[in-house]
N, C-alpha and C positions, 0 to 999 in steps of 0.2 A: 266208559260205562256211565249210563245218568240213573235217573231216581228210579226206580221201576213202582208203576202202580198197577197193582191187579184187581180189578173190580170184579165180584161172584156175587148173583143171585140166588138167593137160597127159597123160593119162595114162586109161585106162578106155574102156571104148567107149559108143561115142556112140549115146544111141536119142532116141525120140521124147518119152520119161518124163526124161531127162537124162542125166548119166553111168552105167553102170553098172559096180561092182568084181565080182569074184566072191574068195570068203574066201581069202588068201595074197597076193592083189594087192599091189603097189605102189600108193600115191597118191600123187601126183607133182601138183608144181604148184607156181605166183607169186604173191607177195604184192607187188603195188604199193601205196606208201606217195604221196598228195599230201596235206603237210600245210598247212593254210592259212597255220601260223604256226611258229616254233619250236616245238617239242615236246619238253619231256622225256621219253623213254621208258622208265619202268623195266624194264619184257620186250615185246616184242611173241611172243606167243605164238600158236601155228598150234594145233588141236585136231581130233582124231579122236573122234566122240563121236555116240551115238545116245541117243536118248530118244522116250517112247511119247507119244502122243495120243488123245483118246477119252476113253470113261469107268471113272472109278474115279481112283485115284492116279495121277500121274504119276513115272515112273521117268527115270532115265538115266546113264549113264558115258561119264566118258573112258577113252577104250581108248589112246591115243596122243597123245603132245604135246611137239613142240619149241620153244624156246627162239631165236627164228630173229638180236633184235638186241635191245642195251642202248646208250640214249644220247642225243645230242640228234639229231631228226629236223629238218633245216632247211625252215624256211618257202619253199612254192613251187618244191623241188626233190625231184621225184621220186626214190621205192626202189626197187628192188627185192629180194626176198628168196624163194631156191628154199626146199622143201618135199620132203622125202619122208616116208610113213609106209606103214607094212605095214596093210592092212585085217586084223582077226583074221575068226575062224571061225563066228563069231556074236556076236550074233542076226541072223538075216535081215531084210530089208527083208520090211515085211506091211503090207498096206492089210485091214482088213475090217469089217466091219460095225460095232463096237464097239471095238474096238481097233487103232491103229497105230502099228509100229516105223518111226521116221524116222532116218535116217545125215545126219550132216552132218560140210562141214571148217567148220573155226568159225578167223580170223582175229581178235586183238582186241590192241590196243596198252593195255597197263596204265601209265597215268598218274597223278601224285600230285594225289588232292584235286580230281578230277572224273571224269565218267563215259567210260567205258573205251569209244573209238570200237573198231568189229566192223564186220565183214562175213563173211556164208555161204552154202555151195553146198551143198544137199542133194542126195545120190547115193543109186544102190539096191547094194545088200548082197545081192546070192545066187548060188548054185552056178551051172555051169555048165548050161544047156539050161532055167534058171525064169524 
């Protein structure tokens, strides 16, 4: 078994495509932590961050990013840990033919001298009535 991260939105409305913000939003949301073992955690860090798909290069920024816990996470006892961030103004979520902008919250516990367990929820990014 390894670290489990379960990342919940509490916040945005709810469609058929997943959550939607529109730009000024709050994202609001938990960060459950089960670690399978002790864990040293140097940051567990929550991230606001879009990046494209498709062809040509790939892009992407963090627009937003907290700092949620530093420490040891104990073996087989559950976290939790809130979240807020401000969605900004762009870029819009866009599916099209050759290009797409993806929004995600990205959870990931930064550990020394192995691979950073994550967990993400991608959400749509647009004005109100798209």
């Amino acid at each position: 078994m390894a670290t489990e991260i379960l990342l919940t939105l509490q916040s945005g409305q709810q469609t058929p495509m997943g959550y939607r913000f529109t730009p000024g939003d709050t994202v609001k949301g938990t960060v459950q932590i089960l670690p399978d073992k002790d864990l040293n955690c140097r940051h567990l860090y929550v991230r606001l961050q879009w990046h494209t798909e498709g062809r040509g290069d790939r892009d992407s920024a963090i627009v937003g990013e907290q700092d949620l816990f530093q420490g040891t996470l104990s073996g087989g006892m559950p976290t939790y840990h809130d979240f807020s961030l401000v969605a900004p103004r762009g870029p819009w979520s866009y599916s099209g033919h050759y290009i797409n902008i993806v929004w995600e919250v990205i959870a990931s516990i930064d550990v020394p001298m192995g691979g950073d367990p994550k967990a993400e929820v991608p959400f749509i990014l647009s004005p109100e009535g798209r």
